[in-house]
KOLTORFI-775121 format. One record per residue: x negated, y negated, z of N, C-alpha, C, CB in turn; residue number from 0; residue in one letter. Coordinates in steps of 0.02 Angstrom, whole numbers, plus 32768, in hexadecimal, padded with zeros to 4 digits. Atoms other than C-alpha are relative to their C-alpha. Glycine has a CB too. Layout:
N
<site n_x="X" n_y="Y" n_z="Z" ca_x="X" ca_y="Y" ca_z="Z" c_x="X" c_y="Y" c_z="Z" cb_x="X" cb_y="Y" cb_z="Z" nr="NUM" rest="A"/>
...
// end
This chain:
118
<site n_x="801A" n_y="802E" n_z="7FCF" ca_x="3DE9" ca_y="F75F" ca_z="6B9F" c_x="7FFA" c_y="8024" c_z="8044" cb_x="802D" cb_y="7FC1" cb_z="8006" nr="0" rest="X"/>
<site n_x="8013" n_y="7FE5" n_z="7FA4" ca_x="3D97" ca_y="F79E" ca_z="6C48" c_x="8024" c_y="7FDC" c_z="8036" cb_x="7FAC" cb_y="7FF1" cb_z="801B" nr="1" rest="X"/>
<site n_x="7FD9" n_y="801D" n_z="7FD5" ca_x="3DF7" ca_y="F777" ca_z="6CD7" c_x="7FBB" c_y="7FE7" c_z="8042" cb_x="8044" cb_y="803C" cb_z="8016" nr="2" rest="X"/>
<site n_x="803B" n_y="7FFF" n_z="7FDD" ca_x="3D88" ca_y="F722" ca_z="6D6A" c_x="800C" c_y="802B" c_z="802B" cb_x="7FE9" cb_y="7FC6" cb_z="801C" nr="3" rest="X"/>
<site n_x="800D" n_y="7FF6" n_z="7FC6" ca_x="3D47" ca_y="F76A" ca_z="6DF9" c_x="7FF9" c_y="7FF0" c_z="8034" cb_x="7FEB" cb_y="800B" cb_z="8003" nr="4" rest="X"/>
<site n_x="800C" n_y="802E" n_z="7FC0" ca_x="3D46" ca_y="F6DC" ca_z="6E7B" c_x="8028" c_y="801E" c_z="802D" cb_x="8012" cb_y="7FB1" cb_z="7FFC" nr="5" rest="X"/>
<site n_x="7FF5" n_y="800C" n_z="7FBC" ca_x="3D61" ca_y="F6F1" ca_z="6F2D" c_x="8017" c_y="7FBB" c_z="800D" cb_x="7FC5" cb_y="800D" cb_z="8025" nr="6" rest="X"/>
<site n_x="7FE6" n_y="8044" n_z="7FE8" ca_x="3DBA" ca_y="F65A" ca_z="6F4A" c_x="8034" c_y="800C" c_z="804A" cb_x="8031" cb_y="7FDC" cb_z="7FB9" nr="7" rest="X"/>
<site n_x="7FCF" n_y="7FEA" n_z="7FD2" ca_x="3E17" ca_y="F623" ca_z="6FE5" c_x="8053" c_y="8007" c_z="8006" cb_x="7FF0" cb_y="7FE0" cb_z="8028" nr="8" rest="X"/>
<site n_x="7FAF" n_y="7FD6" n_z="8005" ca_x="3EC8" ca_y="F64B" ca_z="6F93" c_x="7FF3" c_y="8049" c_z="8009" cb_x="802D" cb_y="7FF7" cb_z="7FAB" nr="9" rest="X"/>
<site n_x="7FF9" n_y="7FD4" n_z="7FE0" ca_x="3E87" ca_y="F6F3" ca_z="6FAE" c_x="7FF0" c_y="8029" c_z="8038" cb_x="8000" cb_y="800D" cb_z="7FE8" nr="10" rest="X"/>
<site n_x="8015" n_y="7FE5" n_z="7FBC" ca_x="3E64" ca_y="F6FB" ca_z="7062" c_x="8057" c_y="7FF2" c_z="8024" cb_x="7FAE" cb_y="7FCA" cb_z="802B" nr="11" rest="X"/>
<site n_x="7FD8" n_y="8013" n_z="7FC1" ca_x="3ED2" ca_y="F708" ca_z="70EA" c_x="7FD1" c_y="7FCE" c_z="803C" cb_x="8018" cb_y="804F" cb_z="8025" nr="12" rest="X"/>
<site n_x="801C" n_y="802F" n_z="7FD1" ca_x="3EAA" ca_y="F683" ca_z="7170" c_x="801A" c_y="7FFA" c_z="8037" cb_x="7FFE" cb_y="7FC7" cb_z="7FED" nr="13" rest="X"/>
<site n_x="7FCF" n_y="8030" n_z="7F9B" ca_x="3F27" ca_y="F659" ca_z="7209" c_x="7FF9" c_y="8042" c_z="8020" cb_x="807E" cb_y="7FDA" cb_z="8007" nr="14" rest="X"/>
<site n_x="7FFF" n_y="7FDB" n_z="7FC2" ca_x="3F44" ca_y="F6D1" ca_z="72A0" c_x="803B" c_y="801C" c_z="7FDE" cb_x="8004" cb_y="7FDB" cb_z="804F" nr="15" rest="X"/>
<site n_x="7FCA" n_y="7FE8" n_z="8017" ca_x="3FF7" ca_y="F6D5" ca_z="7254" c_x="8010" c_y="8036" c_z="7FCB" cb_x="8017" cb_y="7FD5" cb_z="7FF1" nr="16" rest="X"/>
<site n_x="800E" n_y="7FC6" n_z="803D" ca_x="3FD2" ca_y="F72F" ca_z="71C0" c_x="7FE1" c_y="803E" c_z="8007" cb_x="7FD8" cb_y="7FE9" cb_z="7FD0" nr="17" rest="X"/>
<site n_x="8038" n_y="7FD7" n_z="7FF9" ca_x="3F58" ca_y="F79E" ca_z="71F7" c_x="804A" c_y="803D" c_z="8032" cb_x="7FA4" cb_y="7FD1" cb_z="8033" nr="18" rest="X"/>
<site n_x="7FCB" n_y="7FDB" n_z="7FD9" ca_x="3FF1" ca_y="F7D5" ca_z="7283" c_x="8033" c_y="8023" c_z="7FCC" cb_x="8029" cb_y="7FCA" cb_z="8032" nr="19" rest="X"/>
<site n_x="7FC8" n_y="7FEF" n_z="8029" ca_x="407D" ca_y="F7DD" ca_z="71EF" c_x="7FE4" c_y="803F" c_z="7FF4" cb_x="8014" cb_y="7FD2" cb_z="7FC1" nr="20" rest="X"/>
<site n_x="801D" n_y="7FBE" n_z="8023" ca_x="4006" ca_y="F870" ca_z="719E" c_x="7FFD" c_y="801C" c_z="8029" cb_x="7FC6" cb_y="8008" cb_z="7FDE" nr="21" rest="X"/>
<site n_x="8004" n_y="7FC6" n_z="7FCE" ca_x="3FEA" ca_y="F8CB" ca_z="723E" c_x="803D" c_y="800E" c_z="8004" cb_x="7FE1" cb_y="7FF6" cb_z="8043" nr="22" rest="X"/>
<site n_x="7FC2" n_y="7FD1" n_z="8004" ca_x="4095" ca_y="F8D3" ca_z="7256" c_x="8037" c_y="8011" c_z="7FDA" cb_x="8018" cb_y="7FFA" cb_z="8024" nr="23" rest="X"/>
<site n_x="7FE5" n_y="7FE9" n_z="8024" ca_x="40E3" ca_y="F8EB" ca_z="71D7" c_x="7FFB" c_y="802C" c_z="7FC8" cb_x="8010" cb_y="7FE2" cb_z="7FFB" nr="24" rest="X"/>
<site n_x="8036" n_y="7FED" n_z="805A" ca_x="4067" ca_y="F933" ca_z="7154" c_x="8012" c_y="804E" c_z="800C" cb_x="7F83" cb_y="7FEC" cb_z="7FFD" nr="25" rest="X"/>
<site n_x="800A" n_y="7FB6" n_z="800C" ca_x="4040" ca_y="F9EF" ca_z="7125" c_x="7FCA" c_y="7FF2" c_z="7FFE" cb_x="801B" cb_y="802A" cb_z="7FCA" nr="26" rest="X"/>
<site n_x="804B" n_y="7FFA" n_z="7FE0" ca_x="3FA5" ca_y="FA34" ca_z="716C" c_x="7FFA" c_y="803A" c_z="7FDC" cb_x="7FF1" cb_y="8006" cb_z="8057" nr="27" rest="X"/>
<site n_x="8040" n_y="7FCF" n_z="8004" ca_x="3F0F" ca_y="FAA4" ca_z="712E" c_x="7FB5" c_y="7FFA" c_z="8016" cb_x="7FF8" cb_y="800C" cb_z="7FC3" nr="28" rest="X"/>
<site n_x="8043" n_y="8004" n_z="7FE6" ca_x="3E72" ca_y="FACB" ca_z="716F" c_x="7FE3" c_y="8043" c_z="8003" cb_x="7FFE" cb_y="7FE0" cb_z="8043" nr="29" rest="X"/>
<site n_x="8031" n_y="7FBE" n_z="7FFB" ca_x="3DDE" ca_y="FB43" ca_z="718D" c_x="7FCA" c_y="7FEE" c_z="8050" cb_x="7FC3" cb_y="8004" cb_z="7FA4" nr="30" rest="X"/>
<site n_x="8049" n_y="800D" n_z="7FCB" ca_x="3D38" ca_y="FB3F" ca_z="7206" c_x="7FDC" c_y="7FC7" c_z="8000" cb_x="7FC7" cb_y="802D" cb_z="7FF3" nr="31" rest="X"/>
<site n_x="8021" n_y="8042" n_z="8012" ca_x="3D07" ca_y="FAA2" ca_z="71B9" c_x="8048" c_y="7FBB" c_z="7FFC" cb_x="7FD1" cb_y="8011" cb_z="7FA5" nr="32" rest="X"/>
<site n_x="7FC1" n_y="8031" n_z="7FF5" ca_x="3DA2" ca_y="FA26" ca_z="71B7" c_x="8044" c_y="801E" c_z="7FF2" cb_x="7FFC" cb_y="7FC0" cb_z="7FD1" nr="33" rest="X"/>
<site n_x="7FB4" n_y="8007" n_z="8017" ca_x="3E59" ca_y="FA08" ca_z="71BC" c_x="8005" c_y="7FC2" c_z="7FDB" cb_x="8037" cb_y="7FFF" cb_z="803D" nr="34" rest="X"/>
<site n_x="7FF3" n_y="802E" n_z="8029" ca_x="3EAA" ca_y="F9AD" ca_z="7143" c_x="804C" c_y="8010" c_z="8008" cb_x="7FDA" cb_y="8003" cb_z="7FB9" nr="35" rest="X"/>
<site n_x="7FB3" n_y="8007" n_z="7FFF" ca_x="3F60" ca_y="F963" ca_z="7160" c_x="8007" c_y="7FE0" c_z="7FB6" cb_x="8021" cb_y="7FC9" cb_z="8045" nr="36" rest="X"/>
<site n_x="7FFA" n_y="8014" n_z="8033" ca_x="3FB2" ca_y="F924" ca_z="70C7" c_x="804B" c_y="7FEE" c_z="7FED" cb_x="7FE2" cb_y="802A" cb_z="7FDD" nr="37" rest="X"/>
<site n_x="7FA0" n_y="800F" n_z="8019" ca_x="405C" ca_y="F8BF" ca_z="709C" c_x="800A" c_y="7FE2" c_z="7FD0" cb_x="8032" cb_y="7FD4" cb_z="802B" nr="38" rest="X"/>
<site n_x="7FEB" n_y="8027" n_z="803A" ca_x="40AF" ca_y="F87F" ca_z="6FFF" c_x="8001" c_y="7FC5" c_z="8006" cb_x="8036" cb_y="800C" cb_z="7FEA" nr="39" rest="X"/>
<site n_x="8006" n_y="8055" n_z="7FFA" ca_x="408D" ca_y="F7B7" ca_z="6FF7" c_x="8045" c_y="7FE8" c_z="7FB3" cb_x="7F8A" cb_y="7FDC" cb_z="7FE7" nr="40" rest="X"/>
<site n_x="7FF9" n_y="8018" n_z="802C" ca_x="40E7" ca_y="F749" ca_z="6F86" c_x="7FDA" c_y="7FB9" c_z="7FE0" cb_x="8035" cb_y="8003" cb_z="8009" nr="41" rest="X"/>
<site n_x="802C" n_y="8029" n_z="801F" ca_x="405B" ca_y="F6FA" ca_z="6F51" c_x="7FE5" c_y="8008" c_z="7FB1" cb_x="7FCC" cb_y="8003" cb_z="802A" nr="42" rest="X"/>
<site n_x="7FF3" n_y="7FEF" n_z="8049" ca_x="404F" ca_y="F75B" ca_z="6EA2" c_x="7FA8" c_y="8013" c_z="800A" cb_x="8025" cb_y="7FB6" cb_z="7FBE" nr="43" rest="X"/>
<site n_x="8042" n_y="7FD4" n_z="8007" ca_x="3F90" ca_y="F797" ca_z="6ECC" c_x="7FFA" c_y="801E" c_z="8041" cb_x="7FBB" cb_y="7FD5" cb_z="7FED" nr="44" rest="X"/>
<site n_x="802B" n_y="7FD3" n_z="7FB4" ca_x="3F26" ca_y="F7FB" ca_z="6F61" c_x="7FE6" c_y="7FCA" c_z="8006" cb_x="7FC3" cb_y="804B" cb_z="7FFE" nr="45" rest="X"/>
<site n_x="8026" n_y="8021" n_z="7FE9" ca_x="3EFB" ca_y="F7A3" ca_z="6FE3" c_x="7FDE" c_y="8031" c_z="8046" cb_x="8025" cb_y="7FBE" cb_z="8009" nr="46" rest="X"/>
<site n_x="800C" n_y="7FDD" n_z="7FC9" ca_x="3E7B" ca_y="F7E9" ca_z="7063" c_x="8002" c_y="7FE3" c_z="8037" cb_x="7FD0" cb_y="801A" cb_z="7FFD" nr="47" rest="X"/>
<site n_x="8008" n_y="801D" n_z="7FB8" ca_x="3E56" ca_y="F7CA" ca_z="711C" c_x="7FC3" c_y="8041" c_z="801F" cb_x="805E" cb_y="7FFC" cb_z="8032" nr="48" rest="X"/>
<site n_x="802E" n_y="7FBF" n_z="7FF8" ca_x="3DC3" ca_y="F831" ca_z="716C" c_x="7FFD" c_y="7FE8" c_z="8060" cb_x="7F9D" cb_y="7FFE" cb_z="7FC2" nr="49" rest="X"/>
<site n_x="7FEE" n_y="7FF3" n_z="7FBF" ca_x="3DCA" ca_y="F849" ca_z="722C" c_x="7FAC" c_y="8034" c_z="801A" cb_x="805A" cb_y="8030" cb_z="8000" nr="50" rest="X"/>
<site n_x="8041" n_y="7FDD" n_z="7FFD" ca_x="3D07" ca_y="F884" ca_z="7252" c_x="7FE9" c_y="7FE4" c_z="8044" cb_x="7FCA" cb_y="7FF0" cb_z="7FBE" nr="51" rest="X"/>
<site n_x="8014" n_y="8002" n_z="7F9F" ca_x="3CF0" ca_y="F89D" ca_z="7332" c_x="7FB3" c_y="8006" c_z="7FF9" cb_x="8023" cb_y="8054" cb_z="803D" nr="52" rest="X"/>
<site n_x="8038" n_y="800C" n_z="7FE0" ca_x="3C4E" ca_y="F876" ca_z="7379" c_x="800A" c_y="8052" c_z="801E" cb_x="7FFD" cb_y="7FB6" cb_z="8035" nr="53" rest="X"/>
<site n_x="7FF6" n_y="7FB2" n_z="7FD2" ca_x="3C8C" ca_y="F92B" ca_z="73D7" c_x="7FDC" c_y="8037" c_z="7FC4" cb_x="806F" cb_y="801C" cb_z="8013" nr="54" rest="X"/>
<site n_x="7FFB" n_y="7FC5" n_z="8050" ca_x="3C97" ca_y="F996" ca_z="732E" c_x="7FCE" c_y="7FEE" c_z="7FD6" cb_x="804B" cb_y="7FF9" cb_z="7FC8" nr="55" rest="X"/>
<site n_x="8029" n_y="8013" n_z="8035" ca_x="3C0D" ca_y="F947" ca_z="72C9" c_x="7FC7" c_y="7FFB" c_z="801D" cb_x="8010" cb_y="7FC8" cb_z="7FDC" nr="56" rest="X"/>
<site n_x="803F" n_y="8015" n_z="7FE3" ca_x="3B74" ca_y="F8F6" ca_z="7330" c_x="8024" c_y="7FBB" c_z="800F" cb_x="7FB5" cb_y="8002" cb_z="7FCD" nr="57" rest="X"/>
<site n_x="801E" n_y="804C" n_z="800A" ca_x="3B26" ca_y="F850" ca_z="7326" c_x="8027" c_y="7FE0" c_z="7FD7" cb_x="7FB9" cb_y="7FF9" cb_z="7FE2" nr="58" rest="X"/>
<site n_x="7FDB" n_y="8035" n_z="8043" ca_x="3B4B" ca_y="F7C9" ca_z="7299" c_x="7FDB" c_y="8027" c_z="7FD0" cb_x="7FEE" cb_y="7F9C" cb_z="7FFA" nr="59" rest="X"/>
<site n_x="7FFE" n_y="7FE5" n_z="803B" ca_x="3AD9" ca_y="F801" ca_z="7232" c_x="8018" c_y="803B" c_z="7FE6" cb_x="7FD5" cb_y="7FFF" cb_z="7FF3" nr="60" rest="X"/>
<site n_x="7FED" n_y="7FB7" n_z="8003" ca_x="3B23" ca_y="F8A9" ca_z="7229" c_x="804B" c_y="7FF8" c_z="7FE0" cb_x="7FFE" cb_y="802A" cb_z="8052" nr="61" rest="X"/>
<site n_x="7FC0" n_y="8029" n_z="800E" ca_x="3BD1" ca_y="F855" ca_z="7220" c_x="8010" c_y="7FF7" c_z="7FC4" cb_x="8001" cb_y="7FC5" cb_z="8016" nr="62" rest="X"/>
<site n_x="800E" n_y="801F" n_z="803C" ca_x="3BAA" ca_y="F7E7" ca_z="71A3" c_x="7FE1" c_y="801A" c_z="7FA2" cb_x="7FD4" cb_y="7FD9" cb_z="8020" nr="63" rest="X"/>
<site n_x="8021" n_y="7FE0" n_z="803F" ca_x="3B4E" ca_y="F861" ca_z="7126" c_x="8042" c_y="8030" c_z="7FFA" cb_x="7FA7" cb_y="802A" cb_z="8009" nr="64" rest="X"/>
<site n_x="7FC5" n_y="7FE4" n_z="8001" ca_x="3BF4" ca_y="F8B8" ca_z="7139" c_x="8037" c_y="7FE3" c_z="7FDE" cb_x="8010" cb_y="800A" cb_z="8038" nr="65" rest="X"/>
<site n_x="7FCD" n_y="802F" n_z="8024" ca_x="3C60" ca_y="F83A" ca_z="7114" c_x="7FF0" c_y="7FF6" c_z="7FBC" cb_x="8004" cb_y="7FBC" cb_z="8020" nr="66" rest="X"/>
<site n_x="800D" n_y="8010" n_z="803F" ca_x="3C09" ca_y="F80E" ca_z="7073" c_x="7FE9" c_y="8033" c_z="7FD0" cb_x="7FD6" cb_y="7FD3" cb_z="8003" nr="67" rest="X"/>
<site n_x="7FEE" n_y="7FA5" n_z="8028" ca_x="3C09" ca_y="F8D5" ca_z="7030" c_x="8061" c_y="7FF8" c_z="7FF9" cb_x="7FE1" cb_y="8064" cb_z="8056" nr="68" rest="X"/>
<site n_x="7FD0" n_y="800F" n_z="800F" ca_x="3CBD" ca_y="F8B0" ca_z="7050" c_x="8048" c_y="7FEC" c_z="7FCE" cb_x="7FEF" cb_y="7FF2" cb_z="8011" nr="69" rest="X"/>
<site n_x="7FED" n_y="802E" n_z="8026" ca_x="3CE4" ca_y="F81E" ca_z="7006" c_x="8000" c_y="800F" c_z="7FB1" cb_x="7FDB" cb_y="7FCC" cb_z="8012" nr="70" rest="X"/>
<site n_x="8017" n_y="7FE4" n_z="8050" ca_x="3C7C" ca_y="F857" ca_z="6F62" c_x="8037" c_y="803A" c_z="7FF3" cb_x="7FA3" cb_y="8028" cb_z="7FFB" nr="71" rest="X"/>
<site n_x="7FD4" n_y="7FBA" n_z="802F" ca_x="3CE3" ca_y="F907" ca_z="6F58" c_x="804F" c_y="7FDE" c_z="7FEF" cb_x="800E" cb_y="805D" cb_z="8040" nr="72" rest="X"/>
<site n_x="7FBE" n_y="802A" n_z="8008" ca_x="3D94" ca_y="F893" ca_z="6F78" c_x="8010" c_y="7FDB" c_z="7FB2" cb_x="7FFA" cb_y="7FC2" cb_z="8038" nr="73" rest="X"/>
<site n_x="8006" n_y="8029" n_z="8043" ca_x="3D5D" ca_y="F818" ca_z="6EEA" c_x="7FEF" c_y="802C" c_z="7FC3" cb_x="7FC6" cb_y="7FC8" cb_z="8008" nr="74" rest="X"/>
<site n_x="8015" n_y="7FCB" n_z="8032" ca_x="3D24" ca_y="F8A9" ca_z="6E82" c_x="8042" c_y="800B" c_z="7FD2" cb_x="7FE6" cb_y="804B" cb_z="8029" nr="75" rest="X"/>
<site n_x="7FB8" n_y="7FE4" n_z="802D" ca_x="3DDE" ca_y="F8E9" ca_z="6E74" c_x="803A" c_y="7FD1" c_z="801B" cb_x="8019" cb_y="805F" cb_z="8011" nr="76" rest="X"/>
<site n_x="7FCC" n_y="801C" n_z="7FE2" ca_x="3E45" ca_y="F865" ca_z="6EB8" c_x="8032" c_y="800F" c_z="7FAD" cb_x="7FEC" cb_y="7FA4" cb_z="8025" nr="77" rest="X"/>
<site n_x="7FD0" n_y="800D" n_z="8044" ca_x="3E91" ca_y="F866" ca_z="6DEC" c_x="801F" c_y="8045" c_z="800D" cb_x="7FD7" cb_y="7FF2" cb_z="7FA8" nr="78" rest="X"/>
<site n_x="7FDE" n_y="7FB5" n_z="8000" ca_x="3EBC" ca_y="F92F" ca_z="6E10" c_x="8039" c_y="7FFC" c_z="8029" cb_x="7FCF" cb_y="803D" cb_z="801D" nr="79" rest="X"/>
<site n_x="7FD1" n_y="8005" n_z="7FB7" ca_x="3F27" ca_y="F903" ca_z="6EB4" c_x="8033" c_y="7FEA" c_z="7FFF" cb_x="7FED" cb_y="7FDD" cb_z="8033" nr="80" rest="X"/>
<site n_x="7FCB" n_y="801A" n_z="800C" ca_x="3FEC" ca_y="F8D3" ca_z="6EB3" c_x="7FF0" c_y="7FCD" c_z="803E" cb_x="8040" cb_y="8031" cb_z="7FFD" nr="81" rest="X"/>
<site n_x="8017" n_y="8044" n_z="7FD1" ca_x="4004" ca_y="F823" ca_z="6F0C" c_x="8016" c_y="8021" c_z="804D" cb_x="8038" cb_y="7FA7" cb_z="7FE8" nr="82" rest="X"/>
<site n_x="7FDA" n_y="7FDC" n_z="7FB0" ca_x="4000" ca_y="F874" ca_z="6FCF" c_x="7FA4" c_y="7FCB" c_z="8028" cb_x="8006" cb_y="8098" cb_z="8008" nr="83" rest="X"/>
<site n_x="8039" n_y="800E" n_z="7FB3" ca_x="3F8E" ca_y="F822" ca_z="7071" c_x="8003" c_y="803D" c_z="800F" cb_x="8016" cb_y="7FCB" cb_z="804B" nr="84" rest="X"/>
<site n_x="8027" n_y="7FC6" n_z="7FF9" ca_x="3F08" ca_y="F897" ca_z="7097" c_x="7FD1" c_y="7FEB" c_z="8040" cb_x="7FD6" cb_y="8013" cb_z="7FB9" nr="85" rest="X"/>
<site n_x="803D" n_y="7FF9" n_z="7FE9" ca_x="3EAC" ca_y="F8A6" ca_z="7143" c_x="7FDB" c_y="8032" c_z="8017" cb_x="7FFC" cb_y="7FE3" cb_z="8021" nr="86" rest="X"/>
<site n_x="8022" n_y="7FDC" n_z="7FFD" ca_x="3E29" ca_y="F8FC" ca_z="714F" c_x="7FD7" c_y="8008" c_z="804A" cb_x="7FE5" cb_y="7FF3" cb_z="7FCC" nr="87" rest="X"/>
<site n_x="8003" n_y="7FF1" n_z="7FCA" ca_x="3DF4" ca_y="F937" ca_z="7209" c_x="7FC4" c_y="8033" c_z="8006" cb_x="803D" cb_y="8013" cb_z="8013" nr="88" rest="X"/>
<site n_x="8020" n_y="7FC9" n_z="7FEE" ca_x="3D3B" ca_y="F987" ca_z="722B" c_x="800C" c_y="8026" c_z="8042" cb_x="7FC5" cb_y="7FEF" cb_z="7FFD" nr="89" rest="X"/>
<site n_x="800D" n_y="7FD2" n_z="7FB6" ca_x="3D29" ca_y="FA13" ca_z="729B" c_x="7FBD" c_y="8023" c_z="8007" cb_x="8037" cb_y="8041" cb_z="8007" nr="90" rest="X"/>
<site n_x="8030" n_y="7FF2" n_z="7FE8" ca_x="3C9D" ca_y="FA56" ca_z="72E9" c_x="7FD4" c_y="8021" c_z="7FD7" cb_x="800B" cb_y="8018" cb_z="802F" nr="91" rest="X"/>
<site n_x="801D" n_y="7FD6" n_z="8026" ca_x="3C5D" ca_y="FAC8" ca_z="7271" c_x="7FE6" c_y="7FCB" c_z="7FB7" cb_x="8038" cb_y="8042" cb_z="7FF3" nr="92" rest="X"/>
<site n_x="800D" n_y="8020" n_z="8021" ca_x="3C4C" ca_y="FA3F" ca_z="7203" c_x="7FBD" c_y="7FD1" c_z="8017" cb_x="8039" cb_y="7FE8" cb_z="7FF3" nr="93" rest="X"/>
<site n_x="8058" n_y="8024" n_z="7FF4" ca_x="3B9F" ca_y="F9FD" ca_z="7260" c_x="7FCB" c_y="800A" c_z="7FE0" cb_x="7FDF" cb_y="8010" cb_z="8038" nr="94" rest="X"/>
<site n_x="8041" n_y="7FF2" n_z="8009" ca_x="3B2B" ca_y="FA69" ca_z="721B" c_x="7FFC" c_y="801F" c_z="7FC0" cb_x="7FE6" cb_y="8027" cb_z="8035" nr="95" rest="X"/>
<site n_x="8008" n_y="8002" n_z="8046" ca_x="3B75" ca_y="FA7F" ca_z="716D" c_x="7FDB" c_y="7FE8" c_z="7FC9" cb_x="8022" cb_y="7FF3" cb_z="7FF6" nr="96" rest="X"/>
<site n_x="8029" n_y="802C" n_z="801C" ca_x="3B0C" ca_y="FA6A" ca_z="70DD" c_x="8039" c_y="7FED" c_z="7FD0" cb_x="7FB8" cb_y="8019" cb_z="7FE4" nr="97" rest="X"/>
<site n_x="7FD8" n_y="801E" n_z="8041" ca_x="3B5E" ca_y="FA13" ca_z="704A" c_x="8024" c_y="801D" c_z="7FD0" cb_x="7FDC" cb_y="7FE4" cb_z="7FDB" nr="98" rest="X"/>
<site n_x="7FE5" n_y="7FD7" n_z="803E" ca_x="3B8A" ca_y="FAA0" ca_z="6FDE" c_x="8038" c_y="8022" c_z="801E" cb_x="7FCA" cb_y="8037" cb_z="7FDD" nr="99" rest="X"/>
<site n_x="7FCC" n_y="7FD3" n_z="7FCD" ca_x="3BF5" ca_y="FAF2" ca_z="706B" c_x="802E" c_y="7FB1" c_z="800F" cb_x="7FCE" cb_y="8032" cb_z="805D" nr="100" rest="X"/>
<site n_x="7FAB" n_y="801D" n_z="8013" ca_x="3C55" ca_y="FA58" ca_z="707D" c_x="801D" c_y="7FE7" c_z="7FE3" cb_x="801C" cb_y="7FE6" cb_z="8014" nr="101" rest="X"/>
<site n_x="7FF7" n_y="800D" n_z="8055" ca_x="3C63" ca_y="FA34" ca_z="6FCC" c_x="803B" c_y="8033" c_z="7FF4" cb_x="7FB2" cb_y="8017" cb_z="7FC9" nr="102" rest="X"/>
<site n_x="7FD3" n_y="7FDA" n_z="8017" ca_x="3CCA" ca_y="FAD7" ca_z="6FB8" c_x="8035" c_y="8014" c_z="803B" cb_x="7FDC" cb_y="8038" cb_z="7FE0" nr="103" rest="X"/>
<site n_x="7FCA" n_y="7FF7" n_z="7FD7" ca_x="3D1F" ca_y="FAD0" ca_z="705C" c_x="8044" c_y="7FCC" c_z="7FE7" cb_x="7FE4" cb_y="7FF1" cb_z="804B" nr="104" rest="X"/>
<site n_x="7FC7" n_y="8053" n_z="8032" ca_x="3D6F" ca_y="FA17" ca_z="7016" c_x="800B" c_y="8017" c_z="7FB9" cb_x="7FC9" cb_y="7F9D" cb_z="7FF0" nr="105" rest="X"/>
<site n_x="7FE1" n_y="7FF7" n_z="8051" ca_x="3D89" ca_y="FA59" ca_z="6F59" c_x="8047" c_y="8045" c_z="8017" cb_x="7FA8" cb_y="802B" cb_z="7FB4" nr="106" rest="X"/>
<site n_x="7FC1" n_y="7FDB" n_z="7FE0" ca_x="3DE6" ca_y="FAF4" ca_z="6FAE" c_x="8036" c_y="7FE0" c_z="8026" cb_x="7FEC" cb_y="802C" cb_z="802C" nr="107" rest="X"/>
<site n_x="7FCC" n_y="802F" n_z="7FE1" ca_x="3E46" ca_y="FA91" ca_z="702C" c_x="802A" c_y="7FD1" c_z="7FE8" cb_x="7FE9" cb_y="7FE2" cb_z="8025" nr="108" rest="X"/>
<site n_x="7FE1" n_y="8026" n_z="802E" ca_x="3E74" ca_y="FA18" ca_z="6FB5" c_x="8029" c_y="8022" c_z="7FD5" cb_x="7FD6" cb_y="7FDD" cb_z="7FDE" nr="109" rest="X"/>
<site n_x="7FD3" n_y="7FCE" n_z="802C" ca_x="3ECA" ca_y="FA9E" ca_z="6F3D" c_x="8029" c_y="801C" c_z="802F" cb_x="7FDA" cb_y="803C" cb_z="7FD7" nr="110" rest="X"/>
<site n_x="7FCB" n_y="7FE6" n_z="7FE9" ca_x="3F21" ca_y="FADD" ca_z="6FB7" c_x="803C" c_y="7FCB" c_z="8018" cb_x="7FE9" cb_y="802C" cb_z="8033" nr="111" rest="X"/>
<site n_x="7FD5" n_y="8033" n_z="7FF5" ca_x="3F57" ca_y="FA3E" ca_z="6FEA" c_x="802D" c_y="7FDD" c_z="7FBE" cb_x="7FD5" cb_y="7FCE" cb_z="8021" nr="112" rest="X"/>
<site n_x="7FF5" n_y="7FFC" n_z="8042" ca_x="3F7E" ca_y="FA1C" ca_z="6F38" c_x="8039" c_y="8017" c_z="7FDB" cb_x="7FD8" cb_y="801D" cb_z="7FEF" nr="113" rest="X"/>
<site n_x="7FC7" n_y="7FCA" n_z="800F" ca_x="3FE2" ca_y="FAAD" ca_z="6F14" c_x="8049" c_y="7FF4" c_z="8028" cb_x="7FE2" cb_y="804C" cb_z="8019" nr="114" rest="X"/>
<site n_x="7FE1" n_y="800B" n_z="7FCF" ca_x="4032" ca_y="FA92" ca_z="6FB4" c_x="804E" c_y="7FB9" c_z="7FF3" cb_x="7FBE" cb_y="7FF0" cb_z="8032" nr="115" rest="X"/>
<site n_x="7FD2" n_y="802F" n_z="8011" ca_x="407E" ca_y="F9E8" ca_z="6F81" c_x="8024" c_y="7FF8" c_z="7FBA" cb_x="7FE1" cb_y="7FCB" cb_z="800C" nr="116" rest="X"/>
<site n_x="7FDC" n_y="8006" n_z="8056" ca_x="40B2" ca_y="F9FD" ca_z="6EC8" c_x="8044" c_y="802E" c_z="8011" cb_x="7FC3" cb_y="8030" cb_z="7FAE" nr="117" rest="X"/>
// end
């Protein structure tokens, strides 16, 4: 039996509070294209949170077509990931990325984050 793939909102992060707990307390990686904090939940899956500046990105639409490359690579492997809150933080270099560059920046970052928490 295939396990789903939904994006649901058990796996977002949502409040201010949460989003703080992972900054400070999480383990960080990053490159030219994002940071990603990351802390053990006891929620028993990954949940993300994505943090995408009007500074570091553009516009909305720029934003937004960001966010939903994201989301897709998150939901891709959320089943690979031990249960930890994940946010994800563009940086500048992440404006003018095409899709394939931050496809393998997030499959890398994620393994290390990965590794990191097991």
């Amino acid at each position: 039996m295939q396990r789903p793939l939904a994006f649901r909102t058990r796996h977002r992060l949502r409040s201010a509070p949460e989003f703080e707990r992972v900054y400070r307390q999480g383990i960080r990686a990053g490159d030219a294209l994002f940071g990603i904090s990351a802390l053990k939940n006891d929620h028993g899956h990954a949940r993300l949170g994505l943090s995408i500046g009007a500074k570091a990105v553009g516009n909305a639409v720029r934003r937004n077509r960001l966010r939903r490359v994201l989301r897709e690579h998150f939901r891709q492997s959320q089943h690979d990931l031990p249960a930890i809150d994940i946010v994800i933080t563009a940086r500048p270099g992440a404006r003018a990325a095409a899709n394939d560059a931050v496809a393998a920046s997030i499959v890398r970052l994620l393994g290390q984050i990965r590794s990191r928490c097991q």
